[in-house]
C-alpha positions in Angstrom: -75.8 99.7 144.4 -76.6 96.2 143.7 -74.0 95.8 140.4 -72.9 92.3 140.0 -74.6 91.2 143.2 -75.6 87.6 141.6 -72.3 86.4 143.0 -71.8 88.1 146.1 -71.3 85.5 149.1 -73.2 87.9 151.5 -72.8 87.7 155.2 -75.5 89.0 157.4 -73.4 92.3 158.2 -72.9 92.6 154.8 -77.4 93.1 154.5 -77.4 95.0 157.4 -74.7 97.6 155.9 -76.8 97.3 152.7 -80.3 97.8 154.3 -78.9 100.8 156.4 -77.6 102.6 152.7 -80.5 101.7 151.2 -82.5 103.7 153.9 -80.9 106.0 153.7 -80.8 106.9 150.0 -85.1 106.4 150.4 -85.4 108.8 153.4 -83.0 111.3 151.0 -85.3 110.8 148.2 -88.4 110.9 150.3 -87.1 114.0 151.7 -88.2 112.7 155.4 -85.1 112.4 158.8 -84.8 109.8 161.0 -86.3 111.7 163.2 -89.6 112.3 161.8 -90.0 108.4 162.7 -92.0 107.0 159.6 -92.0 103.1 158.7 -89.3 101.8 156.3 -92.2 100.0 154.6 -94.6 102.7 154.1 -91.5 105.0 152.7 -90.6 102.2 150.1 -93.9 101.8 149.1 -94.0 105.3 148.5 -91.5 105.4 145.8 -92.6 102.2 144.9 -89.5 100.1 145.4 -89.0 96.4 146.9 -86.7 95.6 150.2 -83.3 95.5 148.7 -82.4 92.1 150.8 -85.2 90.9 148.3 -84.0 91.8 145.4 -80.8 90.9 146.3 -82.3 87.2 146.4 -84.3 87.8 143.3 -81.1 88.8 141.6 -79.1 85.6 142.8 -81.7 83.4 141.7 -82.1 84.6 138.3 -78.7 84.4 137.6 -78.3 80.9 139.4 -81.3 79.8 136.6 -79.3 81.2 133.9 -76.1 79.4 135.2 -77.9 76.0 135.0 -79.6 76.6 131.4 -76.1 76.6 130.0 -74.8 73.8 128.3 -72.6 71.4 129.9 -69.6 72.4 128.6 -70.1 75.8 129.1 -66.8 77.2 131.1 -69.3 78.9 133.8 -71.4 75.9 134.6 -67.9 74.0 134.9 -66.4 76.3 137.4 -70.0 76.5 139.6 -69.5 72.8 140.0 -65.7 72.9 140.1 -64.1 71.5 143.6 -61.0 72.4 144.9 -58.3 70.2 145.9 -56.1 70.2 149.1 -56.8 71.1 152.8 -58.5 74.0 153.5 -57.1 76.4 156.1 -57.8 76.3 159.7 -61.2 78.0 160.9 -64.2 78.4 160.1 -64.4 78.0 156.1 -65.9 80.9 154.0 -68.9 80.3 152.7 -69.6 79.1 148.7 -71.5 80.7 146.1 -73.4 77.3 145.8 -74.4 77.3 149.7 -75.3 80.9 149.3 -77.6 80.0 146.7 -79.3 76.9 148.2 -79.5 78.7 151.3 -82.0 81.4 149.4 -84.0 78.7 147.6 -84.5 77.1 150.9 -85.4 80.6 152.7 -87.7 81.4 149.1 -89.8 78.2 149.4 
């Protein structure tokens, strides 16, 4: 569910649709409804499993340590720090893998 995640500029819809499927695949496996009204957190721990929006973050970060172990020449690290020319178009800009990034180390520590 979470396959090549690292790079993913996730919005906050984008957790929501992925903390909803990931429910739903632990109440499926736990063989419990919706309606029997037990606690996301007591079914995770359960199956022994970690919030997905977690490892999600876990996931970014280990790939954005990898990224910067590279050498300097490495193609990668060059297009991480690469900056594009020209105007941007009108609105609200999307959001960069780089701000995505330092917005998780900021939320981690």
């Amino acid at each position: 569910m979470l396959y090549g995640s690292e790079t993913w500029p996730v919005r906050k819809e984008n957790e929501v649709a992925l903390q909803r499927a990931g429910m739903r695949m632990v109440r499926q496996m736990c063989g419990v409804k919706v309606t029997d009204r037990f606690p996301s957190n007591e079914l995770r721990e359960r199956i022994g499993i970690d919030n997905i929006i977690l490892v999600l973050q876990q996931n970014r970060l280990q790939e954005y340590g990898h990224v910067l172990r590279k050498e300097d020449n490495d193609w990668v690290k060059k297009c991480m720090k690469y900056e594009v020319e020209g105007s941007r178009p009108t609105g609200r800009p999307k959001r960069t893998y780089r701000e995505v990034v330092e917005r998780t180390v900021k939320h981690v520590s």
